[in-house]
C-alpha positions as CSV (number, residue, x, y, z in Angstrom):
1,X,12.1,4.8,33.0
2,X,9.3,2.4,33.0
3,X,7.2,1.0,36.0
4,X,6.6,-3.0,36.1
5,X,4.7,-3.2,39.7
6,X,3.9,-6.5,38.6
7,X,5.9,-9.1,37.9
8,X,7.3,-13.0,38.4
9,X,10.5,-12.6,37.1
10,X,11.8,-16.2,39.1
11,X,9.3,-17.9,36.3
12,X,11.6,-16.9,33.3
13,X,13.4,-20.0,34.8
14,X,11.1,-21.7,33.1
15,X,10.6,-20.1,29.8
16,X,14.5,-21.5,29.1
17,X,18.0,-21.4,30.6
18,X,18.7,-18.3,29.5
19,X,15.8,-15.8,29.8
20,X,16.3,-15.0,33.3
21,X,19.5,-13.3,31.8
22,X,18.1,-11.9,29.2
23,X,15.2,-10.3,30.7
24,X,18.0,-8.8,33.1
25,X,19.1,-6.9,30.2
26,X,16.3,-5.9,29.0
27,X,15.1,-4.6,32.0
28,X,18.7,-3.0,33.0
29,X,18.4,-1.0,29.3
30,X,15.3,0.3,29.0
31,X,15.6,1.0,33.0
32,X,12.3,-0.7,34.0
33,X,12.1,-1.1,37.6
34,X,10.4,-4.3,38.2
35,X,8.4,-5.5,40.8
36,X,8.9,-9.6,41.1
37,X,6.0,-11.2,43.3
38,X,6.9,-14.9,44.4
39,X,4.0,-17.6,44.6
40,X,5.8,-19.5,47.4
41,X,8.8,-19.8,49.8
42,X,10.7,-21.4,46.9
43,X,9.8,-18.8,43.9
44,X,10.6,-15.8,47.0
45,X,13.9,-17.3,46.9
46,X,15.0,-17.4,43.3
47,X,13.8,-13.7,43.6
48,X,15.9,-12.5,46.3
49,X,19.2,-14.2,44.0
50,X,17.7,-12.4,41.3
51,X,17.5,-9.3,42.5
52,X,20.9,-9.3,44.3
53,X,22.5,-8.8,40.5
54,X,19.8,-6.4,39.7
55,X,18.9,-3.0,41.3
56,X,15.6,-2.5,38.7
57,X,14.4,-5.4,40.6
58,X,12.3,-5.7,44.1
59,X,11.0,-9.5,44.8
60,X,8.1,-9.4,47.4
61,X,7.4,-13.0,49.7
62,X,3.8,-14.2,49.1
63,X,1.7,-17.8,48.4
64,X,-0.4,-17.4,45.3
65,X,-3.8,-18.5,45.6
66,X,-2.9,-21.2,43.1
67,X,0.1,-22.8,45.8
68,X,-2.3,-22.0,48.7
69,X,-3.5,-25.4,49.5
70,X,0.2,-26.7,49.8
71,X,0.7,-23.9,52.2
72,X,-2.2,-24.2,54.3
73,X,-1.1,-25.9,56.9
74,X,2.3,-25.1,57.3
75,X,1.5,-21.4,58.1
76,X,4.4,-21.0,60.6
77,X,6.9,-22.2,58.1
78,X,5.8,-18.7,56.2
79,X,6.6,-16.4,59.0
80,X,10.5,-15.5,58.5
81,X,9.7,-14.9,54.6
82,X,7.3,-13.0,55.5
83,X,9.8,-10.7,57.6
84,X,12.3,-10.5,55.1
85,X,10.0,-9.1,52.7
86,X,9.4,-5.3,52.2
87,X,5.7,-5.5,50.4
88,X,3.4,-9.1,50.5
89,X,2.7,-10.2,47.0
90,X,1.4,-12.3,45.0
91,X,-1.5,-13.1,47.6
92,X,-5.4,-12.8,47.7
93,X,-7.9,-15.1,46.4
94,X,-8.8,-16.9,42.7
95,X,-12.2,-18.2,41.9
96,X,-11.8,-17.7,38.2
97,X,-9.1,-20.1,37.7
98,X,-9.8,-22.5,40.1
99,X,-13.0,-24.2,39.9
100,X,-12.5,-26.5,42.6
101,X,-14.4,-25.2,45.5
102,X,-13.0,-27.4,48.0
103,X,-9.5,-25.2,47.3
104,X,-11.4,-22.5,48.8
105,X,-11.2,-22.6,52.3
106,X,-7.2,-23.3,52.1
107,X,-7.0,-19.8,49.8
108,X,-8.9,-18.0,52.4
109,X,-7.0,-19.4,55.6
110,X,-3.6,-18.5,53.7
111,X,-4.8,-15.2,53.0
112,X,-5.9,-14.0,56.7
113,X,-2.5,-15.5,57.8
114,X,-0.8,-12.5,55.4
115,X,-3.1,-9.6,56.2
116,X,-3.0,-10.2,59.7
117,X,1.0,-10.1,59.4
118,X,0.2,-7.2,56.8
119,X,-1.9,-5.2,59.4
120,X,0.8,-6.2,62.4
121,X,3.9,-5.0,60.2
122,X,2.3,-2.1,58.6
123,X,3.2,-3.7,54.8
124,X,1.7,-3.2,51.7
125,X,0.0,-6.0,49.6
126,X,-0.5,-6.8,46.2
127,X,-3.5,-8.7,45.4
128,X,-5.2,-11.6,43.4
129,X,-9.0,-10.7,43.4
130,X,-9.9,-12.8,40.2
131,X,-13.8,-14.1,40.5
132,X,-13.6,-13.2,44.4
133,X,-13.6,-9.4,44.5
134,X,-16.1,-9.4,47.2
135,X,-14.4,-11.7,49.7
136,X,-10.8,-10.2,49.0
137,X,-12.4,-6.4,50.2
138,X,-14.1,-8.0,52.9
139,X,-11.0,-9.5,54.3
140,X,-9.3,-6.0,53.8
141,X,-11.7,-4.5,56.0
142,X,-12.0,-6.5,58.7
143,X,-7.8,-7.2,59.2
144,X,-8.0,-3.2,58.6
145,X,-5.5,-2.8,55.5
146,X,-5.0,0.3,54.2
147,X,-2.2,0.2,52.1
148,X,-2.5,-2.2,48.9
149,X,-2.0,-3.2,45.2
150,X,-4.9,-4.2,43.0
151,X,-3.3,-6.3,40.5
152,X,-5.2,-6.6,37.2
153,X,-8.3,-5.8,38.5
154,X,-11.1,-6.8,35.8
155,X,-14.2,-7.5,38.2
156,X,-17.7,-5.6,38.5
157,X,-17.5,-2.3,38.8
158,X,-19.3,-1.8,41.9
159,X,-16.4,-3.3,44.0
160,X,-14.3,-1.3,41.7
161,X,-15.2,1.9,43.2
162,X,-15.2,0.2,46.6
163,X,-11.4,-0.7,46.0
164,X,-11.2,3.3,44.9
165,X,-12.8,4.8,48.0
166,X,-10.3,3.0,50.4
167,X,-7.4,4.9,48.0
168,X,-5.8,1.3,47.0
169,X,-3.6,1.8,44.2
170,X,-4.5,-1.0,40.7
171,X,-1.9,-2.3,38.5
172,X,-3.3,-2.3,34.8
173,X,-2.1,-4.4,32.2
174,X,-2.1,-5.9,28.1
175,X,-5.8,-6.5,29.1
176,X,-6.3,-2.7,28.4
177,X,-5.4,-3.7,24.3
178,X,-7.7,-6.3,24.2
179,X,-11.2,-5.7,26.6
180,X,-13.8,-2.7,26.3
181,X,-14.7,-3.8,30.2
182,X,-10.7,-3.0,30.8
183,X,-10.6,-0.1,29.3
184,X,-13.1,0.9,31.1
185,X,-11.4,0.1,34.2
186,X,-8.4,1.7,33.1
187,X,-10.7,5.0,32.6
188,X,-12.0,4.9,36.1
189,X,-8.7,4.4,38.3
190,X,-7.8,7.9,39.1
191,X,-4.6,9.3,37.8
192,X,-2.6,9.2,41.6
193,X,-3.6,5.3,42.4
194,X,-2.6,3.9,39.1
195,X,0.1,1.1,38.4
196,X,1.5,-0.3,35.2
197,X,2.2,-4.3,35.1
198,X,3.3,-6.8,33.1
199,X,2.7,-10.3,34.8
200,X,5.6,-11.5,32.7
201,X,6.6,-13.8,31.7
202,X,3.4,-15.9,31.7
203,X,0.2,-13.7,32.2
204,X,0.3,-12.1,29.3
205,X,1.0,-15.6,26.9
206,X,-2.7,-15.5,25.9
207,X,-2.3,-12.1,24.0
208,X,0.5,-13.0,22.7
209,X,1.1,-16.9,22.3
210,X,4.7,-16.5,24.0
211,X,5.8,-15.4,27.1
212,X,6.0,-11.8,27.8
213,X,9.2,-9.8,27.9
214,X,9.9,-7.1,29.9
215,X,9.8,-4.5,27.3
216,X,6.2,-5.5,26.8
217,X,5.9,-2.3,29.4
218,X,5.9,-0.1,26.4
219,X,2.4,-1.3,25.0
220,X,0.6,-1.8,28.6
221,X,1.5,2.3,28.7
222,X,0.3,3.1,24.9
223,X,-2.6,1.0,25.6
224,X,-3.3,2.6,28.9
225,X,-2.7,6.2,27.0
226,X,-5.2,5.4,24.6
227,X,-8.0,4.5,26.9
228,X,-7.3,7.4,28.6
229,X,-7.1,10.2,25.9
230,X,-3.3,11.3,27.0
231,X,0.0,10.9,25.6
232,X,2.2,7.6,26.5
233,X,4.8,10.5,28.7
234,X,1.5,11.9,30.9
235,X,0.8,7.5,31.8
236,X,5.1,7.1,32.7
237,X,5.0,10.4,34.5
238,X,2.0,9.9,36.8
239,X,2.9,5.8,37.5
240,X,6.3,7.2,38.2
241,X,4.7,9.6,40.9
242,X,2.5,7.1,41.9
243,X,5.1,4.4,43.3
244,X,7.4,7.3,44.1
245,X,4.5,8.3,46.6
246,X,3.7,4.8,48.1
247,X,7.4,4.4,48.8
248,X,8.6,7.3,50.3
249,X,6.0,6.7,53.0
250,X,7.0,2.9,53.4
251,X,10.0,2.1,55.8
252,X,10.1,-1.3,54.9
253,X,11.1,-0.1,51.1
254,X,15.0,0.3,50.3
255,X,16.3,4.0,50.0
256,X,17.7,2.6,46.8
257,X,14.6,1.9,44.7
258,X,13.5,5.4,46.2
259,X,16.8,7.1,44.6
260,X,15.9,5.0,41.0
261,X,12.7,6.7,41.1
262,X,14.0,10.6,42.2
263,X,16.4,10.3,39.4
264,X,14.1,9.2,36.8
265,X,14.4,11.9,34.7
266,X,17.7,12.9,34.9
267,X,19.0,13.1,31.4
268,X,15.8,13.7,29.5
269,X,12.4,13.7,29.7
270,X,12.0,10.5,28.6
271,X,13.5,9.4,31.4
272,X,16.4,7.7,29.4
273,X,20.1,8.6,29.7
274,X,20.9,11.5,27.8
């Protein structure tokens, strides 16, 4: 099996009618269990009906840093979501992307509103840090949050080994094909906090000049190998373990993505049917 703890898979609505289902497939063949983070109430949604034909996939309830101005204030509107959902993602802060500081202030006020409800439920979180690594660990620390998801992580690397100290687990991705500063990245997360991701369908489009597809997982893992000096298995194995390890310990996860993950390698150890 593959890992994707990093995904949208409610945007394939918008590569075309039909890619929702086809990525379904995929992800159902080559048994990739799929982590689908929402941006808003609406994207959550589409997720959940996703996910209820679909056992590879898990959709997590967050506001992207992107939709966080809408959300700002209507905070209370975001509480029940918030309760339905096992892990809080996509949430954190962006200013990479966003060059409009007045934004600012909107990201960070949506932001505390999910680690306080993080720290108060005892949930995980998986993060947007891009251009405000600083801030998002600042806000980890004081709302005390322990338990979190690095996604893509490709800031300094001070803060890097900040992130590492607190034992937050990163999601690496196509960057690693593409960026000696990734790679490098990729070489300093140790072996039991790291992730494999995706961000289909759209973060990978500029690698590739179309969306991503799930099956993409297969060269975010030989990348990830090479930078590491190991064999493609040794990256599956110890992602495997990895998730396997942060949701055996989580009550809010499903017994049945935990039973996907024990019986990973029945069949073969490729982790495919035999």
């Amino acid at each position: 099996m593959y890992i994707d703890a990093h995904a949208h898979v409610d945007r394939y609505d918008l590569v075309s009618r039909e890619a929702v289902d086809t990525a379904l497939a995929e992800i159902e063949q080559h048994r990739i269990l799929t982590v689908s983070n929402s941006m808003d109430p609406p994207s959550f949604r589409r997720n959940r009906e996703i996910a209820s034909r679909c056992e590879w996939v898990l959709p997590l309830f967050g506001v992207h840093p992107w939709n966080a101005p809408e959300w700002a204030g209507r905070l209370e509107e975001l509480r029940a979501p918030v309760g339905a959902s096992p892990m809080l993602g996509e949430i954190g802060l962006d200013h990479h992307f966003v060059r409009e500081a007045d934004a600012y202030p909107a990201q960070r006020r949506v932001l505390e509103f999910f680690l306080a409800l993080a720290r108060d439920q005892n949930k995980i979180v998986h993060l947007h840090t891009k251009g405000a690594e600083a801030d998002v660990l600042e806000l980890l620390d004081r709302f005390q949050i322990r338990r979190a998801v690095v996604h893509w992580y490709s800031g300094p690397l001070d803060i890097l080994h900040e992130f590492i100290a607190r034992d937050f687990y990163f999601t690496a991705g196509l960057e690693v094909r593409h960026s000696d500063h990734v790679r490098t990245i990729a070489r300093e997360i140790p072996r039991d906090r790291l992730l494999t991701e995706t961000d289909n369908p759209g973060g990978p489009k500029g690698y590739l000049d179309r969306p991503g597809t799930p099956l993409l997982i297969e060269e975010v893992v030989a990348g990830l190998a090479e930078a590491r000096g190991v064999g493609p298995e040794a990256i599956r194995r110890a992602v495997r373990e990895n998730l396997l390890r942060l949701f055996e310990a989580d009550p809010w996860i499903d017994e049945g993505y935990v039973a996907l993950l024990q019986q990973a390698d029945e069949g073969g150890s490729d982790g495919r049917p035999g």
